[in-house]
Biotite code that builds the C-alpha atoms (Angstrom):
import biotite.structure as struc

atoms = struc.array([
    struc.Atom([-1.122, 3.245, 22.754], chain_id="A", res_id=1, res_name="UNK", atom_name="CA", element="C"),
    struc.Atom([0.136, 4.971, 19.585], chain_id="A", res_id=2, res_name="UNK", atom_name="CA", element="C"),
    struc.Atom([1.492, 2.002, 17.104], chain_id="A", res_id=3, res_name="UNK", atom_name="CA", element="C"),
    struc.Atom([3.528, 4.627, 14.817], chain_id="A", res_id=4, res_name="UNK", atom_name="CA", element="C"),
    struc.Atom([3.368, 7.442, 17.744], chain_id="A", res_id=5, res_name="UNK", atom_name="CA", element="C"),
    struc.Atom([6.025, 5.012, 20.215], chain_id="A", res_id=6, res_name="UNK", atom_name="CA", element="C"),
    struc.Atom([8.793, 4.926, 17.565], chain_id="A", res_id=7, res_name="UNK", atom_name="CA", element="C"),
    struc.Atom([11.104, 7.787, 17.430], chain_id="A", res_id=8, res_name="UNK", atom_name="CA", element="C"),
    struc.Atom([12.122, 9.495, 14.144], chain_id="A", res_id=9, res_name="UNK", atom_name="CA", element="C"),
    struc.Atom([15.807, 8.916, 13.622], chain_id="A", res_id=10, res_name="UNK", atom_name="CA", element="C"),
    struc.Atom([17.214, 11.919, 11.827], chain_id="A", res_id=11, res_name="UNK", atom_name="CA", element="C"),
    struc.Atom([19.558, 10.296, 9.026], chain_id="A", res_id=12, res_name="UNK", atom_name="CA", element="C"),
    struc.Atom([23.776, 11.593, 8.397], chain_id="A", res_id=13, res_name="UNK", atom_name="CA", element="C"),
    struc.Atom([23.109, 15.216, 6.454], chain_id="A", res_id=14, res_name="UNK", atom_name="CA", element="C"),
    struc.Atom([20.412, 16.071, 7.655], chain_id="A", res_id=15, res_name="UNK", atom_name="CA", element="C"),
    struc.Atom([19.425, 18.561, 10.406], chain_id="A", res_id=16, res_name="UNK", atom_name="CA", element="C"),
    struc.Atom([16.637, 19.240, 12.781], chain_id="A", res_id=17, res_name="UNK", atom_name="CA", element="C"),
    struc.Atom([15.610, 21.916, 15.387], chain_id="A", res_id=18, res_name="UNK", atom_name="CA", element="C"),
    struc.Atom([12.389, 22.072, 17.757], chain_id="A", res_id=19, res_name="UNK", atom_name="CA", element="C"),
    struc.Atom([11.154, 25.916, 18.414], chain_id="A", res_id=20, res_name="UNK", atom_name="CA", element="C"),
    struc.Atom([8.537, 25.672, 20.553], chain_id="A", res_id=21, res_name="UNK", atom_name="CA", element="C"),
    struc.Atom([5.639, 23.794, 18.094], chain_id="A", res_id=22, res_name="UNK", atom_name="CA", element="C"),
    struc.Atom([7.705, 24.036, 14.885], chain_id="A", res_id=23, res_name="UNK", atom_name="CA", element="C"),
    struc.Atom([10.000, 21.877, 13.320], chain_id="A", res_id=24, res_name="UNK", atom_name="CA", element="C"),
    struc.Atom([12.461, 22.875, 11.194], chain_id="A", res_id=25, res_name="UNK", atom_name="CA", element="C"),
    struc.Atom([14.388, 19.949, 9.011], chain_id="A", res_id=26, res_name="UNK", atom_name="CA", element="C"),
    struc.Atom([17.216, 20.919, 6.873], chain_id="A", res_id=27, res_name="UNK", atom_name="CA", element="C"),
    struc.Atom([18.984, 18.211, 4.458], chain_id="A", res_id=28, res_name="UNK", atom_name="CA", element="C"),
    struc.Atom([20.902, 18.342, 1.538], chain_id="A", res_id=29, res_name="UNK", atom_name="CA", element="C"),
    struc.Atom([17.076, 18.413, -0.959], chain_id="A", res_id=30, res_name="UNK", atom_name="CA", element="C"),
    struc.Atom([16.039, 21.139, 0.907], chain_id="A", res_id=31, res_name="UNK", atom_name="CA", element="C"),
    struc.Atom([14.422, 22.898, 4.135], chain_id="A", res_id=32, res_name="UNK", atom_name="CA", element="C"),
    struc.Atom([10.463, 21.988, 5.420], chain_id="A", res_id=33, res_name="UNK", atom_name="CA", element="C"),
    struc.Atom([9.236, 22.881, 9.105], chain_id="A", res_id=34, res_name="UNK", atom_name="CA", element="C"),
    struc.Atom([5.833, 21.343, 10.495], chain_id="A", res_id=35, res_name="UNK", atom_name="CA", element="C"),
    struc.Atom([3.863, 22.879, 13.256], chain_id="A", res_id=36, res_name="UNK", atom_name="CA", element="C"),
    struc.Atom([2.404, 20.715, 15.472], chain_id="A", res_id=37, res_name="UNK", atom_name="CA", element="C"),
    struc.Atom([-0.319, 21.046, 18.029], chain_id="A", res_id=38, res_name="UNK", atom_name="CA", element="C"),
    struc.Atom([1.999, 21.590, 21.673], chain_id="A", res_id=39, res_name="UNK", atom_name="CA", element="C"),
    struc.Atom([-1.410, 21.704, 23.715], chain_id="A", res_id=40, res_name="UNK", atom_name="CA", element="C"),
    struc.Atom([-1.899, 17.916, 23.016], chain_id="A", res_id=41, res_name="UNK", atom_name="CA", element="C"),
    struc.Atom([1.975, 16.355, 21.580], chain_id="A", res_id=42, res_name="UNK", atom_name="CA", element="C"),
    struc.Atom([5.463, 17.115, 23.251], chain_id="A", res_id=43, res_name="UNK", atom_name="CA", element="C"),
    struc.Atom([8.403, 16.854, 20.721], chain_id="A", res_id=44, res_name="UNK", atom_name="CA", element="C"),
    struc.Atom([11.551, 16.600, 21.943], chain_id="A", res_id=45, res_name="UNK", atom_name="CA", element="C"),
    struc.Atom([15.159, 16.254, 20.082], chain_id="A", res_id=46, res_name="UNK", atom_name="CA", element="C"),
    struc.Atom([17.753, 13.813, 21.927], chain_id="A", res_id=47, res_name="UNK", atom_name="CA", element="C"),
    struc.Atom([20.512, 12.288, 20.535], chain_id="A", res_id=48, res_name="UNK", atom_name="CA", element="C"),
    struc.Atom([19.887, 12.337, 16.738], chain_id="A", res_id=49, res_name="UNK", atom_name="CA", element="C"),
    struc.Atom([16.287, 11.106, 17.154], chain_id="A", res_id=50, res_name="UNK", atom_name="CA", element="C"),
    struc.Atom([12.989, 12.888, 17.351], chain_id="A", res_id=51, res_name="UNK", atom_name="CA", element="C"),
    struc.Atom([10.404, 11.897, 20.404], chain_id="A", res_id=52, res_name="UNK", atom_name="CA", element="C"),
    struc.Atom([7.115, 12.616, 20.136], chain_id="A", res_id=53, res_name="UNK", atom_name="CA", element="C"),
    struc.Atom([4.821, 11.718, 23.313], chain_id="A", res_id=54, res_name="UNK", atom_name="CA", element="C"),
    struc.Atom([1.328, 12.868, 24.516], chain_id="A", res_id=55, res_name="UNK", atom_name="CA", element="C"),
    struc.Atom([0.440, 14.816, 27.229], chain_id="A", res_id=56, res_name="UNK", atom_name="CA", element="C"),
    struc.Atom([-2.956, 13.133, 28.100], chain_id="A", res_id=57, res_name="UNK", atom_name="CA", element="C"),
    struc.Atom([-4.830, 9.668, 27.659], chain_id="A", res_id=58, res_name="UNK", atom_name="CA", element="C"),
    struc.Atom([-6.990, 11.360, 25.458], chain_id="A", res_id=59, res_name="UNK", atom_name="CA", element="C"),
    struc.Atom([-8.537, 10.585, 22.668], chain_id="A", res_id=60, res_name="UNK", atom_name="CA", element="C"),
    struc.Atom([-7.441, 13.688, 20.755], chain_id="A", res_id=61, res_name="UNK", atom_name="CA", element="C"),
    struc.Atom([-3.759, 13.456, 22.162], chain_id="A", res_id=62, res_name="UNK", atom_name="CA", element="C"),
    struc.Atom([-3.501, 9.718, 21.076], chain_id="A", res_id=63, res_name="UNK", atom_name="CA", element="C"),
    struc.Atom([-4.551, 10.753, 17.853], chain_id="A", res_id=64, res_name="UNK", atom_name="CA", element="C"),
    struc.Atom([-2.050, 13.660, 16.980], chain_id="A", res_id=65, res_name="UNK", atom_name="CA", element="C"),
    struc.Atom([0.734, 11.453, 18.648], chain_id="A", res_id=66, res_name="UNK", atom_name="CA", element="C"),
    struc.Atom([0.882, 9.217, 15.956], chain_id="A", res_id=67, res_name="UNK", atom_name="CA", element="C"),
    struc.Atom([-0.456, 11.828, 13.006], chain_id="A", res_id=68, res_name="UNK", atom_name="CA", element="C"),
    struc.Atom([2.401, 14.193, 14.596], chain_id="A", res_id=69, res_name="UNK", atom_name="CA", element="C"),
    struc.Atom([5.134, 11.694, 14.522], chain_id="A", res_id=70, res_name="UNK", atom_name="CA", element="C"),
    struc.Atom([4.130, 10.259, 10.791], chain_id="A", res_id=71, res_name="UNK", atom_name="CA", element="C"),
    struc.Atom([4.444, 13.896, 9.639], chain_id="A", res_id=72, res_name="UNK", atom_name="CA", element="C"),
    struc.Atom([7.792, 14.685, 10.985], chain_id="A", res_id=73, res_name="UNK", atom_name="CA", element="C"),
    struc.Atom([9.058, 11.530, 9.437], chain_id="A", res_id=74, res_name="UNK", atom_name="CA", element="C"),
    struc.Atom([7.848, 12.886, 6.445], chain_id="A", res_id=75, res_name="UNK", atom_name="CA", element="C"),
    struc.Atom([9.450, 15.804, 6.388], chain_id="A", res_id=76, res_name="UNK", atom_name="CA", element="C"),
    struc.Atom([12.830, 13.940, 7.293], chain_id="A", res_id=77, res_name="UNK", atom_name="CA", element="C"),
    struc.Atom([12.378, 11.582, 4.565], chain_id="A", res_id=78, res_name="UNK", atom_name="CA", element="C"),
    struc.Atom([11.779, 14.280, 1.568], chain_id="A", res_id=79, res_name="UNK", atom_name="CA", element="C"),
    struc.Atom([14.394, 16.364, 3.030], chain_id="A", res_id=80, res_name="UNK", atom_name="CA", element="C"),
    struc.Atom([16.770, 13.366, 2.650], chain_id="A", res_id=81, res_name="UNK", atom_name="CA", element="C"),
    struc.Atom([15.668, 11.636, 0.173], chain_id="A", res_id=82, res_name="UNK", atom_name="CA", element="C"),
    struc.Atom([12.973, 13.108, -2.000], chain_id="A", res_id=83, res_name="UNK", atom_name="CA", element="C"),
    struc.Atom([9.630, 12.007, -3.134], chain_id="A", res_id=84, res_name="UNK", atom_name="CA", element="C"),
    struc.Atom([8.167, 10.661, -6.667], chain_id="A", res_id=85, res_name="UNK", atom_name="CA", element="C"),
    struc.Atom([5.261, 9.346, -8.641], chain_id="A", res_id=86, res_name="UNK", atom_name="CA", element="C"),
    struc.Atom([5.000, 7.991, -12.264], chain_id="A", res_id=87, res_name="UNK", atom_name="CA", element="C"),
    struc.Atom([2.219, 8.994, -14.360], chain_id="A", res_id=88, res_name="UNK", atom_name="CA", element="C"),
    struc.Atom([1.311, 7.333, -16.740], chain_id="A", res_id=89, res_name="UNK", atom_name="CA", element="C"),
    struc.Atom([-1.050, 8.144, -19.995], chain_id="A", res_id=90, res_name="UNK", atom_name="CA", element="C"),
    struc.Atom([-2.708, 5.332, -21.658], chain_id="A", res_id=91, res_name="UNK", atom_name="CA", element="C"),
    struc.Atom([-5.153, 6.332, -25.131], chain_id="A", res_id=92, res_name="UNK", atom_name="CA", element="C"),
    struc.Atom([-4.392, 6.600, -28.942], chain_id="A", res_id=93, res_name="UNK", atom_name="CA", element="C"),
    struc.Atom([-2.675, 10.122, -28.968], chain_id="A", res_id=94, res_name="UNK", atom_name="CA", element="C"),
    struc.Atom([-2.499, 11.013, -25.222], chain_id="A", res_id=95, res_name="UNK", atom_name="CA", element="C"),
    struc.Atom([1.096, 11.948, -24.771], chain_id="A", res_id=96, res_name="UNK", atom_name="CA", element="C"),
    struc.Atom([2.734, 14.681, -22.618], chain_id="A", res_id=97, res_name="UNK", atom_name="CA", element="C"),
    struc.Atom([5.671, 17.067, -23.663], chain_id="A", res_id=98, res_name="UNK", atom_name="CA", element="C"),
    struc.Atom([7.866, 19.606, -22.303], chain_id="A", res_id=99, res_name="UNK", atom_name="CA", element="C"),
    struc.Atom([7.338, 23.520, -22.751], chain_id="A", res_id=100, res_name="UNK", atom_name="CA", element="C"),
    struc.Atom([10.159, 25.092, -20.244], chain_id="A", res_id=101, res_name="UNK", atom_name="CA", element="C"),
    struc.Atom([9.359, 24.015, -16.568], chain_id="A", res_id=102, res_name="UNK", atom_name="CA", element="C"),
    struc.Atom([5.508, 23.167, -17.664], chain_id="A", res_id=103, res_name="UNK", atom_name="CA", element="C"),
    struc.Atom([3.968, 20.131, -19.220], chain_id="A", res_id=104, res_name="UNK", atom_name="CA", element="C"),
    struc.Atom([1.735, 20.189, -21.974], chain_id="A", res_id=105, res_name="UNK", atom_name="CA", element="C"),
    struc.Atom([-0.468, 17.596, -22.261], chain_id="A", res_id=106, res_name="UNK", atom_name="CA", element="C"),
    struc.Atom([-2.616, 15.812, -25.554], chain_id="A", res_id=107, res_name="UNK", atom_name="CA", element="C"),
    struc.Atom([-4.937, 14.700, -24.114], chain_id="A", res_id=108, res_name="UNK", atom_name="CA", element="C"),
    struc.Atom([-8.075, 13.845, -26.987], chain_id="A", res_id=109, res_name="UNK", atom_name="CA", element="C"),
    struc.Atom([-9.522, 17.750, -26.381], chain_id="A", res_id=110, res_name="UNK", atom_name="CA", element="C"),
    struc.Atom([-10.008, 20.005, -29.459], chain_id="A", res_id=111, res_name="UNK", atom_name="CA", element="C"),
    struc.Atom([-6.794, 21.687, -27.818], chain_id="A", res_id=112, res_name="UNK", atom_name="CA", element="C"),
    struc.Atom([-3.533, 21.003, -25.676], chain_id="A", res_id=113, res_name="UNK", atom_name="CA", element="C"),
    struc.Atom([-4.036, 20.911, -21.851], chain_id="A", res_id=114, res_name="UNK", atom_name="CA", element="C"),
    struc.Atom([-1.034, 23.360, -20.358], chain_id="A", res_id=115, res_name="UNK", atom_name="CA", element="C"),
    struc.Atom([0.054, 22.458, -16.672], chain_id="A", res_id=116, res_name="UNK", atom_name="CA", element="C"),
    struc.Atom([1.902, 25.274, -14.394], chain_id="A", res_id=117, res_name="UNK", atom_name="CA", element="C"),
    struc.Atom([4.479, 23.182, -12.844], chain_id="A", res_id=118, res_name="UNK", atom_name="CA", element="C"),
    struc.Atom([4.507, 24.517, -9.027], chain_id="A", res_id=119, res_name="UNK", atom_name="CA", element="C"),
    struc.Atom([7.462, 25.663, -6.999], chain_id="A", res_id=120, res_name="UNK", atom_name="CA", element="C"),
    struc.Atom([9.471, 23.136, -5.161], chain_id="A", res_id=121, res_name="UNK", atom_name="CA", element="C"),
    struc.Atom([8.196, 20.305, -7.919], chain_id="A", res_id=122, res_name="UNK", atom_name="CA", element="C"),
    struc.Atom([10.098, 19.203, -10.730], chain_id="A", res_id=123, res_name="UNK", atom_name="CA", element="C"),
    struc.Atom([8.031, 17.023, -14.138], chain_id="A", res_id=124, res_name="UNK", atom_name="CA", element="C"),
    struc.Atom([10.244, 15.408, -15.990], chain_id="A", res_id=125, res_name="UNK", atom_name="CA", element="C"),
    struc.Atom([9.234, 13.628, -19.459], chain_id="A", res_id=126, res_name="UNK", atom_name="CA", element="C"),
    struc.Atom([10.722, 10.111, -19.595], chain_id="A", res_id=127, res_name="UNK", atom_name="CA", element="C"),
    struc.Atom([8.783, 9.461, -22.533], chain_id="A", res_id=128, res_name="UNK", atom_name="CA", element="C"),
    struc.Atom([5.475, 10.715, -24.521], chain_id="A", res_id=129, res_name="UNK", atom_name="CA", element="C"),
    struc.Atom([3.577, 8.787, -22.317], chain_id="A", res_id=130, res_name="UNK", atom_name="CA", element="C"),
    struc.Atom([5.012, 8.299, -19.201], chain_id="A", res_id=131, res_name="UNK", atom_name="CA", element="C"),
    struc.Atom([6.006, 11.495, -16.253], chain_id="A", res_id=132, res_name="UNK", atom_name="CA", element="C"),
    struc.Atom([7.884, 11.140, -13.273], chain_id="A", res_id=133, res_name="UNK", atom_name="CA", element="C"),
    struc.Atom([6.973, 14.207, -10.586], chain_id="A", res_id=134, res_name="UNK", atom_name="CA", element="C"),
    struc.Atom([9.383, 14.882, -7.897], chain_id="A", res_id=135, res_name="UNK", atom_name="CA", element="C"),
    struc.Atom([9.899, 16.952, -5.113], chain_id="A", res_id=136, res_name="UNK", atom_name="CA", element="C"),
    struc.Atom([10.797, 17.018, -0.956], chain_id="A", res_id=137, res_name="UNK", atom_name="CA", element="C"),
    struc.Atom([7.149, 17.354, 0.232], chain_id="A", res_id=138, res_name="UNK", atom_name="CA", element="C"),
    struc.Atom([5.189, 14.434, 0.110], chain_id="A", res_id=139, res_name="UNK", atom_name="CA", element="C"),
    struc.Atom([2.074, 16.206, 0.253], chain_id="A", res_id=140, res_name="UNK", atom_name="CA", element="C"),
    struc.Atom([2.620, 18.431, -2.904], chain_id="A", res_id=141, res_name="UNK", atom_name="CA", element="C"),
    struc.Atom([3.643, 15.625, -5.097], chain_id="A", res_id=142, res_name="UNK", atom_name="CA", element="C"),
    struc.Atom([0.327, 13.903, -4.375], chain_id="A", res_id=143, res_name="UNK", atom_name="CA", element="C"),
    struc.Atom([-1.315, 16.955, -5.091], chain_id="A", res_id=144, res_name="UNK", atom_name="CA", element="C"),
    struc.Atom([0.365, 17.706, -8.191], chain_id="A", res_id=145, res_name="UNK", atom_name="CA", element="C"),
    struc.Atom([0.027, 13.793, -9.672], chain_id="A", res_id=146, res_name="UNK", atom_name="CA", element="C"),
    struc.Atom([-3.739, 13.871, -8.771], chain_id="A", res_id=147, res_name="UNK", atom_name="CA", element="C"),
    struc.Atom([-4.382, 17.413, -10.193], chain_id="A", res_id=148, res_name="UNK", atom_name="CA", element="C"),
    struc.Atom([-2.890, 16.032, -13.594], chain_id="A", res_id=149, res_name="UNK", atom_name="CA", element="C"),
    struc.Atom([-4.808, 12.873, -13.214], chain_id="A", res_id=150, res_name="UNK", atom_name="CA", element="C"),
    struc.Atom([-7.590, 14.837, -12.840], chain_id="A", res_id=151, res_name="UNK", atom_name="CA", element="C"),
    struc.Atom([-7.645, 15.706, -16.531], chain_id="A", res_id=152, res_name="UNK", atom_name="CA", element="C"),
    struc.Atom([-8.757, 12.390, -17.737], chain_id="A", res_id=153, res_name="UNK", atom_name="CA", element="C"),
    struc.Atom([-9.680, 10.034, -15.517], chain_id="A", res_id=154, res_name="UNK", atom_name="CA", element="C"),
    struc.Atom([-9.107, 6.229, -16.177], chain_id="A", res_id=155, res_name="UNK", atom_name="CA", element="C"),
    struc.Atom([-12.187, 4.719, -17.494], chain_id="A", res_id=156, res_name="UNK", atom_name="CA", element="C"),
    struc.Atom([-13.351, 1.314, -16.943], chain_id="A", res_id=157, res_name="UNK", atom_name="CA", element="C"),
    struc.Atom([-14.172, 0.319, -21.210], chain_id="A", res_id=158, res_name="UNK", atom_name="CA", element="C"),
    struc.Atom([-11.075, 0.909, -23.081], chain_id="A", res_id=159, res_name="UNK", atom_name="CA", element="C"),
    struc.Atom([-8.641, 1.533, -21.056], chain_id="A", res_id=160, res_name="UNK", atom_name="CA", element="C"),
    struc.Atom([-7.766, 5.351, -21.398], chain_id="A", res_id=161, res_name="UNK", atom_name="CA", element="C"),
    struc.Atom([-7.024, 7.900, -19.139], chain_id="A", res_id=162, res_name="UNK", atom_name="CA", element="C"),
    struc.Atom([-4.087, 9.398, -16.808], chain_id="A", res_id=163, res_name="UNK", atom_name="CA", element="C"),
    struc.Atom([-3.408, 6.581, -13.859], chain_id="A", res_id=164, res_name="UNK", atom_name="CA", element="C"),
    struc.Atom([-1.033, 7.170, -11.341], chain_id="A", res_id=165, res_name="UNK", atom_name="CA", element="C"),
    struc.Atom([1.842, 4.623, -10.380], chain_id="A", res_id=166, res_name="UNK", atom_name="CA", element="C"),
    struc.Atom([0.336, 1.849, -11.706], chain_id="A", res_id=167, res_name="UNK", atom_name="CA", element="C"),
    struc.Atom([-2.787, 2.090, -10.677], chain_id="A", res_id=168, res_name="UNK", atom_name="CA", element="C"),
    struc.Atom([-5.244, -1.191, -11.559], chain_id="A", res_id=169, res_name="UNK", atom_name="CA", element="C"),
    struc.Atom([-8.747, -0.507, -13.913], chain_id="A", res_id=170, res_name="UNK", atom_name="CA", element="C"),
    struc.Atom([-10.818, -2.655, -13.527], chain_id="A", res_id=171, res_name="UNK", atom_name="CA", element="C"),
    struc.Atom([-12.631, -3.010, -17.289], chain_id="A", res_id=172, res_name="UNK", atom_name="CA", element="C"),
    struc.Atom([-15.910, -3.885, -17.821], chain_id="A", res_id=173, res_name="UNK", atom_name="CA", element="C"),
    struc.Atom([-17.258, -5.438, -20.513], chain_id="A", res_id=174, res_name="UNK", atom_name="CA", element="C"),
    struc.Atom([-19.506, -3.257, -23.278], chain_id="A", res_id=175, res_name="UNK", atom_name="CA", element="C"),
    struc.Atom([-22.758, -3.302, -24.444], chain_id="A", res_id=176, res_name="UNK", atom_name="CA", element="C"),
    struc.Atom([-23.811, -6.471, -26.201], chain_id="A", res_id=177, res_name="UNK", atom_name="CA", element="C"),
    struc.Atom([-26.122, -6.544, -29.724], chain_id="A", res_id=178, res_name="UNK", atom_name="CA", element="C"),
])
């Protein structure tokens, strides 16, 4: 038995939801997302304001979707409603991020900037130098985004520096000793 599968999704006021045969299609006032879902193993079903999602078998593979397919559609209903975010966060003497239209340019210790493409359906913003809140309706592309920046320079355990991502912990280490 499915611990997150069991509990229906209950679609929130302004927001919208259709099932077309192994698609669904969420609309709310942030946007539109559909997720197809595997029909040979899950059954959705709309009643009432509230999404169902059940298995067809005992199986291993249809307990498995159940609760992956009902953790995605909640998802979906979530950014749709309301939204996504991360803070990143750049720690180092000189690191700091600025604006350049919808991209970010980062300085990030390099003999040269680091330019980022902001991607559709994401939004950067700059709250300060050193600190950049990403935003969007799918949860999956704001990861992507915050971990692509990360990516740059990761944290590193001796001084400090490096890109971490809401607040993530470093553990230091202590340095060489004479």
């Amino acid at each position: 038995m499915s611990r997150v599968g069991k509990y229906p999704v209950i679609i929130p006021e302004g927001v919208s939801a259709s099932v077309n045969g192994n698609v669904v299609n969420v609309k709310g006032k942030l946007g539109e997302l559909s997720f197809a879902f595997d029909d040979s193993h899950v059954n959705v079903e709309l009643n009432e304001g509230k999404i169902v999602v059940t298995p067809h078998s005992q199986s291993r593979t249809a307990r498995t979707l159940w609760g992956t397919t009902r953790a995605q559609i909640n998802s979906i209903v979530k950014g749709v409603s309301v939204g996504y975010s991360k803070t990143i966060e750049l720690f180092g003497v000189g690191y700091k991020a600025r604006m350049d239209g919808k991209n970010v340019v980062l300085t990030l210790g390099f003999s040269h900037d680091v330019p980022f493409a902001t991607p559709a359906g994401i939004t950067i913003a700059c709250e300060s130098q050193t600190v950049l809140k990403v935003s969007g309706v799918d949860k999956q592309l704001v990861g992507q985004v915050a971990a692509e920046i990360r990516k740059y320079r990761k944290p590193e355990p001796y001084k400090g520096k490096g890109i971490r991502v809401d607040g993530e912990y470093v553990r230091r280490k202590e340095g060489k000793k004479k």
